[in-house]
N, C-alpha and C positions, 0 to 999 in steps of 0.2 A: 814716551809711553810705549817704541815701538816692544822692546825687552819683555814687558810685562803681557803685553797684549801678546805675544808667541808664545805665552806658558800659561795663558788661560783662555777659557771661554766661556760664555753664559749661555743659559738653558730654559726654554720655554715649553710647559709642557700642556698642551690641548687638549681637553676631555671632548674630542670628537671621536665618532667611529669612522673607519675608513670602509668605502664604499667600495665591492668587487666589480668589476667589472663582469662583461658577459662573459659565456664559457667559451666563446668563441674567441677570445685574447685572454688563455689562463696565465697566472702568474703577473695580470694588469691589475690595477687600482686606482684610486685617487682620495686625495684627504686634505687639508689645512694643515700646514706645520705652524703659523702662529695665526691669531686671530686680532685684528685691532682693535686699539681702546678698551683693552678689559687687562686691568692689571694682575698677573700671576700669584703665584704664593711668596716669592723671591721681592713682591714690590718693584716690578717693572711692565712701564707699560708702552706698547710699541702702535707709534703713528702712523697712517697709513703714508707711504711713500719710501718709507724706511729701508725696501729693500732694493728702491730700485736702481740706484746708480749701483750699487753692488751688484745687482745683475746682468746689467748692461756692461760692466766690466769685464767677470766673470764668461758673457758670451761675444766678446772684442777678443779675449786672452782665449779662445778655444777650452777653457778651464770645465771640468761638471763638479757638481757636488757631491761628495762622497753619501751613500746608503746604508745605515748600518743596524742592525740591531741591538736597542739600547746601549748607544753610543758607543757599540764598539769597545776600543782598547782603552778608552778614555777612564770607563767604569771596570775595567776586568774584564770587560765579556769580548769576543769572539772578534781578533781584530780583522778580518775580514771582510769588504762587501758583500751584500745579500742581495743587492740589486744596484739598478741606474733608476736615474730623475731620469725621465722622460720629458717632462718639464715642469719648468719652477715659475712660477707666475703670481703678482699680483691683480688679485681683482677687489669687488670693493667692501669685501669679508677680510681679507687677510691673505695670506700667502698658500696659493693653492700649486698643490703638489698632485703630478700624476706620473705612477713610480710603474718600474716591472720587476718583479724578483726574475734574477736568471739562474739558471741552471735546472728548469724545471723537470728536470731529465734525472736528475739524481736525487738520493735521498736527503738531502742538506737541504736542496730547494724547493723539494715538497713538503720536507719539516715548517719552512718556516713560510711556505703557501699556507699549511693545514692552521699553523699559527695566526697565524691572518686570518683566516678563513672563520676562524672559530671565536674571535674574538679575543684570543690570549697577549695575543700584541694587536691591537685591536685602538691605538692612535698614535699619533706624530708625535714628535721634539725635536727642535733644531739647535745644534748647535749654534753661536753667533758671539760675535767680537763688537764691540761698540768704537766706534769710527771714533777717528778726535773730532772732539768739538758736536759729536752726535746725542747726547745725551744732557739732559735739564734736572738737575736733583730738585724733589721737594723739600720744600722750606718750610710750610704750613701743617699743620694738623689737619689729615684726609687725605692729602695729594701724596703720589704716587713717592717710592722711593729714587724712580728714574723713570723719566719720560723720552721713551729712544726713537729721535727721528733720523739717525742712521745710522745702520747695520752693517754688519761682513757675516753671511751666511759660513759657517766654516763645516757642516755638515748637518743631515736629515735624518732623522731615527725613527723606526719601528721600536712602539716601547711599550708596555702592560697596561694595564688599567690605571688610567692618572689618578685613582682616589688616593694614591700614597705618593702621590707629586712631590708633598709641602716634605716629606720624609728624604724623597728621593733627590728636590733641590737643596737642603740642607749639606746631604752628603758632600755634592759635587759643593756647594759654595764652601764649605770648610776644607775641601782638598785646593779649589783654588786659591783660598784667600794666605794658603800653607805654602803653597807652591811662590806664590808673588812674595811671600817674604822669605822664602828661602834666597830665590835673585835679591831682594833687598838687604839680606846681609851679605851674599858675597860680592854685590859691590864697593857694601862698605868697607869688605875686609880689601878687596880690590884699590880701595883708594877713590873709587869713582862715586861718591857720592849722589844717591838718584837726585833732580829737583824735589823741592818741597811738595810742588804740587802734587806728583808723581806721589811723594808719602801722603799726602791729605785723601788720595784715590784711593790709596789701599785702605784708609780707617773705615772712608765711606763704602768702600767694598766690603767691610769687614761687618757693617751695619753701626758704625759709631754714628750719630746725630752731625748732621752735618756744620752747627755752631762750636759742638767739642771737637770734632777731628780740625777745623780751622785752628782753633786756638794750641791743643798738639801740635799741632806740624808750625805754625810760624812761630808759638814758644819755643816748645819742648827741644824740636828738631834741628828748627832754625840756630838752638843757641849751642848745640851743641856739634852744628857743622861750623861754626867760626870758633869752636874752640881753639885757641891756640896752643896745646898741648904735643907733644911729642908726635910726630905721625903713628907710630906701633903704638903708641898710647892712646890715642885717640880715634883709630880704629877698634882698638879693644871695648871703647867705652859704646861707642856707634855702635858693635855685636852685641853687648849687652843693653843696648834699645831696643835693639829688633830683636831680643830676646823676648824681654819684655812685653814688646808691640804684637809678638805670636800671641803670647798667655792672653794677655787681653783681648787680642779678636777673639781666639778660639770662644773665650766668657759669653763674650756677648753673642757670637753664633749660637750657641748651646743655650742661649736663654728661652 
């Protein structure tokens, strides 16, 4: 899964307000970038512990997590830092962030103080990779779509008012779920055929029910990686799967 997991990320958006600091540390704050046990609009719900071998990682490796404003380059907007974590920490709410916008000196930094300040960008989302083997799909009617008990923090975002979250997760999941099958055909056209499971991840990412994405991927997929057909031929037909397998995620995103 490593292929897949470098070309995407998932998104958890918090309707909390983020708290200024006094005037005596401007450009300071603090917020929650995810909260536990409370499943998103995306159908993911994240356990508490989730982040922390990530971050004990993360501060082994001298590594920080990047600061951006409404994720940055990922959405179009402004691929530049607006600030540093100051620090990232779990307590027993979720994952508390206390950030400092820099450059308070110029007008970029005071733009997006004022932004902050005003409530415009006024809560958190984090970017986040799900670790192998860190994620439980539900089976049941009610339980969660994915129950994530470990994370990879990949960055923290200042972002607008979450009441257009379910609008704003959709974007990003239909650009991921585009992007993970772009890699998934040109592997096939590659010859490297992804594992099965690898395919059953992307249906389930794509929001297919996880008894039909099973039976997809060990039919559909499975029978037509042992196809014994000409190589250039049976790449051609594998393109025209994950032709296919776009049309239908996009469907059901857009449902």
């Amino acid at each position: 899964m490593e292929n897949l997991a470098l070309l995407s990320s998932n998104h958890a958006f918090v309707p909390l307000e983020i708290k200024l600091a006094d005037d005596t540390t401007p450009g300071t704050f603090e917020g929650y970038g995810s909260v536990f046990n409370v499943e998103d609009d995306s159908g993911d719900l994240i356990l508490p512990g989730a982040f922390k071998k990530n971050l004990r990682q993360k501060k082994s490796e001298g590594r920080t997590i990047p600061m951006y404003a409404m994720h940055g380059f990922r959405l179009g907007a402004d691929p530049l830092p607006v600030g540093v974590w100051k620090s990232v920490e779990e307590d027993q709410k979720g994952l508390k962030c206390v950030g400092e916008i820099v450059a308070m000196d110029t007008e970029h930094g005071k733009r997006i103080y004022s932004l902050v300040k005003s409530g415009a960008l006024g809560a958190l989302s984090i970017g986040y990779r799900v670790s192998e083997g860190g994620a439980v799909f539900g089976s049941k009617v009610g339980e969660p779509r994915r129950t994530l008990k470990q994370v990879e923090i990949v960055e923290i975002s200042l972002v607008d008012d979450p009441s257009n979250a379910k609008a704003r997760v959709h974007s990003i999941k239909s650009a991921r779920v585009d992007g993970a099958l772009n890699d998934f055909a040109k592997r096939l056209r590659d010859g490297a055929p992804p594992e099965i499971k690898e395919f059953e991840e992307i249906l389930r990412d794509a929001g297919v029910p996880r008894s039909m994405a099973l039976k997809i991927a060990s039919v559909g997929y499975a029978a037509a990686i042992r196809s014994d057909s000409g190589g250039e031929e049976a790449s051609l037909a594998l393109k025209r799967a994950a032709s296919d397998l776009r049309s239908a995620a996009q469907s059901i995103i857009s449902r």
